[in-house]
C-alpha positions as CSV (number, residue, x, y, z in Angstrom):
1,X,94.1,55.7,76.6
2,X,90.5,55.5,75.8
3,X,87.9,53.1,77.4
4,X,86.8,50.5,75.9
5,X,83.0,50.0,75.2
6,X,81.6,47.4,78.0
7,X,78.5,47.6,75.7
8,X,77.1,47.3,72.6
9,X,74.6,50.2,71.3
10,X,71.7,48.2,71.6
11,X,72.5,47.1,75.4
12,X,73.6,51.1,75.9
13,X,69.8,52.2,74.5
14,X,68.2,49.8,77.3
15,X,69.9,51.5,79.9
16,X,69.3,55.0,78.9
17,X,65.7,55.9,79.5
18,X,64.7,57.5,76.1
19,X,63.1,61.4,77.8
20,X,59.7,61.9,77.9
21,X,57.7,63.7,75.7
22,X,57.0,66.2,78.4
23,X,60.0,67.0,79.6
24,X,61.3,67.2,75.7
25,X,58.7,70.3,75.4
26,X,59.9,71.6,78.2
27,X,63.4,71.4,77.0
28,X,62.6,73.1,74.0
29,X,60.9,75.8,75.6
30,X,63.9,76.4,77.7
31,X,65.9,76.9,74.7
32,X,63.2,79.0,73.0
33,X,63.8,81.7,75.4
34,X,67.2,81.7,75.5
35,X,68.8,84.7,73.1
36,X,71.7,83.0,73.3
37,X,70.3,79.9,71.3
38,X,70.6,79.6,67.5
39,X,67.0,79.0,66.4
40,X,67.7,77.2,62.6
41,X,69.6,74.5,65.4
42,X,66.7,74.5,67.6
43,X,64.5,73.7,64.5
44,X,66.6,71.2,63.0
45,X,66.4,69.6,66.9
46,X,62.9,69.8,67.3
47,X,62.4,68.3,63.4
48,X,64.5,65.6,64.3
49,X,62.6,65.0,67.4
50,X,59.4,65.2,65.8
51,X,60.9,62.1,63.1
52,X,62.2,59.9,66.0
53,X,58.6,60.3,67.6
54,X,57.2,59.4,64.5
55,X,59.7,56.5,64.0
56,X,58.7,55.2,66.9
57,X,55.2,55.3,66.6
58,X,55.5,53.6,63.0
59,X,57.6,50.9,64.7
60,X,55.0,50.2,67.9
61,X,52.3,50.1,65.4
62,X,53.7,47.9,63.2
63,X,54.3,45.8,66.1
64,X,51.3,45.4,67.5
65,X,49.6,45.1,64.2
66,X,51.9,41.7,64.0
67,X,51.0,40.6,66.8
68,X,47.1,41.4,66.6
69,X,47.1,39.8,63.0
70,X,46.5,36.0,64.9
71,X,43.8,37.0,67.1
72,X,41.2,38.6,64.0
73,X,38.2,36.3,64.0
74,X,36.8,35.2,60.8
75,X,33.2,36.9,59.9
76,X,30.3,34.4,58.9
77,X,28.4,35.9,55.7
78,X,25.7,36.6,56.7
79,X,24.6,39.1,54.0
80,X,23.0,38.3,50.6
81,X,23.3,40.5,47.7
82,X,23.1,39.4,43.5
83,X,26.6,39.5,43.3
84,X,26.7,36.6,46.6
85,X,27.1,37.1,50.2
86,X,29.3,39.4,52.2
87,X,29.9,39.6,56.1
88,X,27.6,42.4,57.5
89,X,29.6,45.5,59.5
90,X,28.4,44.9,62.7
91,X,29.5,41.5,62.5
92,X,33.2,42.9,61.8
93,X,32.8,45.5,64.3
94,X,31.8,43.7,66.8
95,X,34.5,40.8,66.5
96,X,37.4,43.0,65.7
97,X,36.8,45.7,67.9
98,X,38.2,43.3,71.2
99,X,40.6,42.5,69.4
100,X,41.7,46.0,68.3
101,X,41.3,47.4,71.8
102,X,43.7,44.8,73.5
103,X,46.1,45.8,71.2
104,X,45.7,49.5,71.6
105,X,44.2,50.2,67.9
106,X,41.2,52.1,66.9
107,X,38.9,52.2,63.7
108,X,37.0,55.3,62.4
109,X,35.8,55.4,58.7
110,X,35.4,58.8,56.3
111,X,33.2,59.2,53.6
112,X,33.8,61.0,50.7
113,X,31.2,61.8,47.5
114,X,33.7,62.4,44.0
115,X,30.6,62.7,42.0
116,X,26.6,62.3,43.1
117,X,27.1,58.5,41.5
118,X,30.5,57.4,43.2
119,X,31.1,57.0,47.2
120,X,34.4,56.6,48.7
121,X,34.7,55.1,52.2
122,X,38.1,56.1,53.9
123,X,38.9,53.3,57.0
124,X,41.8,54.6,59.6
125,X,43.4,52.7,61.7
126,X,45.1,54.2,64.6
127,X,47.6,53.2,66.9
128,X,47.4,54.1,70.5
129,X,51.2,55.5,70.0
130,X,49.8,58.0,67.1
131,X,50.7,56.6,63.9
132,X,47.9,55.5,61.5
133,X,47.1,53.9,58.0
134,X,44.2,54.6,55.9
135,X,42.5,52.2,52.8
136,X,39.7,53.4,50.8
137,X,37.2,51.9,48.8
138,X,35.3,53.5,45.6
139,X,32.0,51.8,44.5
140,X,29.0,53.3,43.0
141,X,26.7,54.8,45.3
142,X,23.8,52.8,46.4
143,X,20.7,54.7,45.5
């Protein structure tokens, strides 16, 4: 006669400490040197590792993106141009970046040049947990 399940998965995945990422690589180098391990099933393990780890970094970002959106101040304009005005970037850096350190995010920018007339400005933000999204922006270069 089988037992029956007290609980439910989520309740079960509570109470099972999910291992740590250390002692996952040590795992996997355990197997590695084992002959007696099949290494296509050690890969498929260590790609389905690698997607849970991702998952889970997707899922805390998201998170405590949610929970960061309240707390993003608005940014007086103070900058003028012909076209109106437009908040400076040292005004949004420095009343987002609080706000993106309490909740474990960081903001870096790339620039890219398509063409000597056309600039492209990459913004990344990452999440402490690894996972990040990028936006860009294409204008024409100020000269």
């Amino acid at each position: 006669m089988a037992t029956p399940n007290l609980l439910d998965s989520a309740e079960e995945k509570a109470l099972v400490p999910a291992p740590q990422p250390d002692a996952m690589v040590s795992m996997f180098e355990r197997l590695a040197t084992n002959p007696d391990v099949n290494v296509e099933k050690l890969e498929r393990l260590i790609q389905m590792q690698e997607r849970i780890m991702a998952h889970n970094a997707k899922a805390a970002f998201n998170a405590a993106f949610a929970e960061m959106q309240a707390e993003i101040p608005t940014i007086d304009e103070r900058g003028k141009s012909n076209n109106g005005a437009y908040a400076l970037l040292e005004d949004i850096i420095e009343g987002v970046r609080p706000v993106l350190k309490k909740h474990g995010f960081s903001l870096s920018f790339r620039t890219e040049w398509p063409d000597p007339k056309t600039v492209k400005v990459i913004g990344i933000l990452t999440h402490k947990e690894g996972h990040s999204r990028e936006s860009e922006f294409i204008s024409g270069a100020d000269t």
